[in-house]
TORKOL-4160 file (C-alpha; in steps of 0.2 Angstrom, whole numbers, padded with zeros to 4 digits, m for minus):
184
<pt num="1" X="0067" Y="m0105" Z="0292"/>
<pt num="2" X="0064" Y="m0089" Z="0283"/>
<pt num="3" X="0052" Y="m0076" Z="0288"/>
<pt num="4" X="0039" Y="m0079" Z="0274"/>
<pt num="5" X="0039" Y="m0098" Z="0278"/>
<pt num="6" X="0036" Y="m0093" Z="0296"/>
<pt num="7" X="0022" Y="m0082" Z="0292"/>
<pt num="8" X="0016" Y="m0094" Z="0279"/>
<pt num="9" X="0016" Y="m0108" Z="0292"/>
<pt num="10" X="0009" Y="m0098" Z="0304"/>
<pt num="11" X="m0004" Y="m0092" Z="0295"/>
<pt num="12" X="m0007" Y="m0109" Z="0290"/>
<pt num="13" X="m0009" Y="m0116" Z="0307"/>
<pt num="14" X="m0023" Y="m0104" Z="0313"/>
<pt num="15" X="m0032" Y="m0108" Z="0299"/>
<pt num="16" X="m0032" Y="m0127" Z="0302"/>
<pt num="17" X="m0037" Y="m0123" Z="0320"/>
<pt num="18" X="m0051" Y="m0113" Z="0314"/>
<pt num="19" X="m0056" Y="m0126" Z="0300"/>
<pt num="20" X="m0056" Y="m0137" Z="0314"/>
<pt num="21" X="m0066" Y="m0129" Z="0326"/>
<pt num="22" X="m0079" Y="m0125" Z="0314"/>
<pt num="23" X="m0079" Y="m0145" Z="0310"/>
<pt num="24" X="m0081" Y="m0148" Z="0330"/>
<pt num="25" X="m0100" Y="m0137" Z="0326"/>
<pt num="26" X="m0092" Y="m0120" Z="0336"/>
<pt num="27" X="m0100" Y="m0103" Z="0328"/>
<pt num="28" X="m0091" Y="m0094" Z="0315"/>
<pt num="29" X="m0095" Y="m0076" Z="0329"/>
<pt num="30" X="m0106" Y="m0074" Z="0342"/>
<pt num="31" X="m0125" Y="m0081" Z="0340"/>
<pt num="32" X="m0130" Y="m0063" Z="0342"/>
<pt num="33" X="m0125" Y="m0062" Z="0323"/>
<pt num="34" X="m0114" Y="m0048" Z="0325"/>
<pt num="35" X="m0096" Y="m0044" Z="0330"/>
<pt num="36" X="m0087" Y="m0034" Z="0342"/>
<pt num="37" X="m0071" Y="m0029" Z="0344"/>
<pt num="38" X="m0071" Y="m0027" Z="0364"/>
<pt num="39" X="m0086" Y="m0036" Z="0376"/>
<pt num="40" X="m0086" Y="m0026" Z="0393"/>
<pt num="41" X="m0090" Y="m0036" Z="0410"/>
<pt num="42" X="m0108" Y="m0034" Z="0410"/>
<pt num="43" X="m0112" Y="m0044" Z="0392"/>
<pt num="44" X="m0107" Y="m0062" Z="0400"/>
<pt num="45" X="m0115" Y="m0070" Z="0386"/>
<pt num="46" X="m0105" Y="m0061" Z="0372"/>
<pt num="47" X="m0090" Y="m0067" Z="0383"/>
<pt num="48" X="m0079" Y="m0077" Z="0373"/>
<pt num="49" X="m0090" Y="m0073" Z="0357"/>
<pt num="50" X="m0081" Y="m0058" Z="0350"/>
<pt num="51" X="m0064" Y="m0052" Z="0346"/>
<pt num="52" X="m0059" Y="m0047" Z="0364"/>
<pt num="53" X="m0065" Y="m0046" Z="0381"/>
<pt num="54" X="m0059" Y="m0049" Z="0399"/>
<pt num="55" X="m0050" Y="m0066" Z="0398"/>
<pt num="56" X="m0039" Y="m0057" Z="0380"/>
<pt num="57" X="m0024" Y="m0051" Z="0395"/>
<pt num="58" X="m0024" Y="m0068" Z="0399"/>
<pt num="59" X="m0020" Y="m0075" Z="0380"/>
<pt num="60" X="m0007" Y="m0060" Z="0381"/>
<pt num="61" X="0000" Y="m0067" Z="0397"/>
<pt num="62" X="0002" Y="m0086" Z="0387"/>
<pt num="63" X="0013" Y="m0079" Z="0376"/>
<pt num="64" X="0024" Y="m0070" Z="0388"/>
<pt num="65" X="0023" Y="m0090" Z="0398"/>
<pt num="66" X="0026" Y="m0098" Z="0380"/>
<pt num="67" X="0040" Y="m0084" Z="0375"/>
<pt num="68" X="0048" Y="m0087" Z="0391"/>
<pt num="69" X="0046" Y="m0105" Z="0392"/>
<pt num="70" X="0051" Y="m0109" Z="0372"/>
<pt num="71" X="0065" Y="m0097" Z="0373"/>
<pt num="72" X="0070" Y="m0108" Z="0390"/>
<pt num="73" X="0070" Y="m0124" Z="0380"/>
<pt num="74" X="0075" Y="m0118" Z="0363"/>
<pt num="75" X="0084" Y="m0103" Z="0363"/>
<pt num="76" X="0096" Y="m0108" Z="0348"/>
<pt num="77" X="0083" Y="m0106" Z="0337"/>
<pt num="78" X="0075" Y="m0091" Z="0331"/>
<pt num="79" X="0061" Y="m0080" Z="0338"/>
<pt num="80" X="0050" Y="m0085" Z="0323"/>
<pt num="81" X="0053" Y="m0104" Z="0326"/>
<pt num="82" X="0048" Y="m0100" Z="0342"/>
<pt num="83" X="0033" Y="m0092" Z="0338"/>
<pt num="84" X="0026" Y="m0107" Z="0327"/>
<pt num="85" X="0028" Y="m0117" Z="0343"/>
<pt num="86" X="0017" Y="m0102" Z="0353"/>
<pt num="87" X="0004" Y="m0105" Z="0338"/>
<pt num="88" X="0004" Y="m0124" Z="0339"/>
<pt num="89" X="0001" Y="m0123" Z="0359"/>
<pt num="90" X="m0011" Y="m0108" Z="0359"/>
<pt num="91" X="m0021" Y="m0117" Z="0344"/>
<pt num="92" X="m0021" Y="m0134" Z="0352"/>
<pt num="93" X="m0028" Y="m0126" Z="0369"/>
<pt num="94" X="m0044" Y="m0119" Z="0359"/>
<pt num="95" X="m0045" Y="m0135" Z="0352"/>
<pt num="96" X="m0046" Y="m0144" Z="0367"/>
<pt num="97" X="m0055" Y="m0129" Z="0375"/>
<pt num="98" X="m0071" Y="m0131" Z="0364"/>
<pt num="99" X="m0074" Y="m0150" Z="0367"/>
<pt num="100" X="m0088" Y="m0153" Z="0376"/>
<pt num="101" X="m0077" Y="m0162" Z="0390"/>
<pt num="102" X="m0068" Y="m0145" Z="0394"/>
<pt num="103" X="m0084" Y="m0135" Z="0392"/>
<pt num="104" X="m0094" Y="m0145" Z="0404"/>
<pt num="105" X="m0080" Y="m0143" Z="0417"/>
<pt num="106" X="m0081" Y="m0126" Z="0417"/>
<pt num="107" X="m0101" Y="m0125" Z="0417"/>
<pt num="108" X="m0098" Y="m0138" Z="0436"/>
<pt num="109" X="m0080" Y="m0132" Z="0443"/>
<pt num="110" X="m0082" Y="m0112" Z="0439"/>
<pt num="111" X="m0095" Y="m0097" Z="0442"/>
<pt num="112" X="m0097" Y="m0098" Z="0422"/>
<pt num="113" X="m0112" Y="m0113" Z="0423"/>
<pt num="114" X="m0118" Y="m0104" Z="0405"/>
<pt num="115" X="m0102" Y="m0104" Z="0397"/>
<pt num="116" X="m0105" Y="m0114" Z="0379"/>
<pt num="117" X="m0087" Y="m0113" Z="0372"/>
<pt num="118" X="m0079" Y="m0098" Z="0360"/>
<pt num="119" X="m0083" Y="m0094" Z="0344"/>
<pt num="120" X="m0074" Y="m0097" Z="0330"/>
<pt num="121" X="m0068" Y="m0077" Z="0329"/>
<pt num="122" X="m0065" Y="m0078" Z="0347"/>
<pt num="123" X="m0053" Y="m0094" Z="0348"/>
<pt num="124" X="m0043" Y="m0086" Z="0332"/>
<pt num="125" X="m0044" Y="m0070" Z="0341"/>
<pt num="126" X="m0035" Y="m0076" Z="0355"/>
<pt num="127" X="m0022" Y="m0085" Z="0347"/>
<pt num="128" X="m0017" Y="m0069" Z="0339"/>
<pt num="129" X="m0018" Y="m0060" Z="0356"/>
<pt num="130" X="m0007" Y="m0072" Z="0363"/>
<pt num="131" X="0004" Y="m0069" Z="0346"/>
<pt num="132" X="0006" Y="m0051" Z="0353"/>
<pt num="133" X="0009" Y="m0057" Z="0370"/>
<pt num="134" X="0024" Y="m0065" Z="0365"/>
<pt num="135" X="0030" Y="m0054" Z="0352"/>
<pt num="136" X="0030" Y="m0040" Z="0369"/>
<pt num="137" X="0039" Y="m0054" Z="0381"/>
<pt num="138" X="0053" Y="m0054" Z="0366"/>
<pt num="139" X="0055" Y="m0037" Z="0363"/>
<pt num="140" X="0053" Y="m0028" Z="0379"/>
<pt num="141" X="0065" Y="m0031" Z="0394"/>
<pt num="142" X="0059" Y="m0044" Z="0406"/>
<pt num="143" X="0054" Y="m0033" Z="0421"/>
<pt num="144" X="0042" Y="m0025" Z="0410"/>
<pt num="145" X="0032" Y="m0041" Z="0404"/>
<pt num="146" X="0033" Y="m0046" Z="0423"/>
<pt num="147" X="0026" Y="m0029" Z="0427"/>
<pt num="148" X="0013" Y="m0030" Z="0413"/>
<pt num="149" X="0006" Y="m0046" Z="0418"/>
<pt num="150" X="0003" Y="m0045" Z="0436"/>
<pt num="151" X="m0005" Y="m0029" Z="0430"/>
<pt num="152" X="m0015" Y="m0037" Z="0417"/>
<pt num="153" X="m0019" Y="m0051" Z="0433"/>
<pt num="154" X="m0024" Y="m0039" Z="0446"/>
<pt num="155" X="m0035" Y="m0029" Z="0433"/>
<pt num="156" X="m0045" Y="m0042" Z="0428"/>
<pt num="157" X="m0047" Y="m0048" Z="0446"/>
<pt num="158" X="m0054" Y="m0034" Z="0450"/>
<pt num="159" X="m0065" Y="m0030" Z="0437"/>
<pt num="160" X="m0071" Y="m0048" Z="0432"/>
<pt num="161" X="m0065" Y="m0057" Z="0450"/>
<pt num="162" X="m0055" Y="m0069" Z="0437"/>
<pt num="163" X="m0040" Y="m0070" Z="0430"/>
<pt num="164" X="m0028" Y="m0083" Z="0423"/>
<pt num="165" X="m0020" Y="m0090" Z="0440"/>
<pt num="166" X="m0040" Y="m0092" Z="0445"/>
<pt num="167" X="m0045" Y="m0100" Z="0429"/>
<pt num="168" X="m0032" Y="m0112" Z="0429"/>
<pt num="169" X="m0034" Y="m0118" Z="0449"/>
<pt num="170" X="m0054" Y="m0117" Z="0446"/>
<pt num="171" X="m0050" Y="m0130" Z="0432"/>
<pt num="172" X="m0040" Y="m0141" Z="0439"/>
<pt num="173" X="m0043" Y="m0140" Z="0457"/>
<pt num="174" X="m0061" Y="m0131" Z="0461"/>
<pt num="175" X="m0062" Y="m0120" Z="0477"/>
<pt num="176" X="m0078" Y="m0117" Z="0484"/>
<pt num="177" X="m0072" Y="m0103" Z="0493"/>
<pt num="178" X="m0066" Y="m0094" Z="0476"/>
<pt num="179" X="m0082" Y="m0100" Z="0469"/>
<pt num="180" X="m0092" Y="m0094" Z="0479"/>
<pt num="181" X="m0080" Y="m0076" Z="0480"/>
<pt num="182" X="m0083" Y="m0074" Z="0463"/>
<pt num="183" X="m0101" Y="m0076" Z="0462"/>
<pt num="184" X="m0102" Y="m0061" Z="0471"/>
């Protein structure tokens, strides 16, 4: 495939996502009516609203898994390929992240009980942050994007007391324990 039909594609594919999600009634940015480009800890109801905030390191650590995990399955083809795939995943995830199912279930199983979904800029945002991650994870060596993302984990640990590892097991398998850890 040639590398304007990638990016064509690609473009393509986040813009079908977005259309999407604007059809499943998301907001096209943050109810507050204006955008930003980072959302620090404290503004918990910009979270998820605006271009980046303290889950964006772990939509860079999908694409380092999705780089490391296409490149695992289909390595014979090229990284733009690849990349499509990332797109697909990562957009399908904020699909099925804004639907009321998924909302509700992190409103009951994790400390966010007023999470209302992303915005549209958000969701888009994050597939392009994921984008970056796996451009990193194929162009840096290996012990680098391993580095990067514990780091990236350990930050937002400490800063937000979540993380991907956390958001994934509070999803599928709630612990009170961490729950209540990280309601302070």
């Amino acid at each position: 495939m040639r590398t304007r039909t990638v990016l064509l594609t690609g473009i393509g594919m986040i813009l079908a996502a977005a259309v999407l999600l604007l059809a499943m009634g998301r907001i096209p940015i943050c109810a507050c009516g204006y955008v930003l480009f980072w959302t620090p800890a404290e503004d918990v109801a910009g979270s998820s609203q605006h271009i980046a905030d303290w889950y964006t390191p772990s939509h860079i650590i999908h694409g380092f898994l999705f780089y490391l995990a296409l490149w695992l399955f289909f390595r014979n083809r090229p990284a733009g390929e690849r990349a499509l795939g990332a797109i697909f995943i990562e957009a399908s995830w904020e699909i099925i992240e804004n639907s009321p199912w998924v909302i509700d279930r992190y409103r009951e199983a994790t400390i966010a009980s007023g999470y209302t979904g992303d915005s549209v800029l958000n969701s888009v945002s994050d597939i392009l942050w994921m984008l970056a991650g796996f451009w990193f994870a194929w162009r840096m060596p290996v012990w680098l994007t391993v580095t990067l993302g514990v780091a990236f984990e350990l930050l937002a640990l400490w800063v937000i007391r979540d993380n991907l590892t956390l958001n994934v097991l509070m999803l599928v398998y709630p612990v009170e324990a961490i729950r209540v850890w990280q309601g302070g």
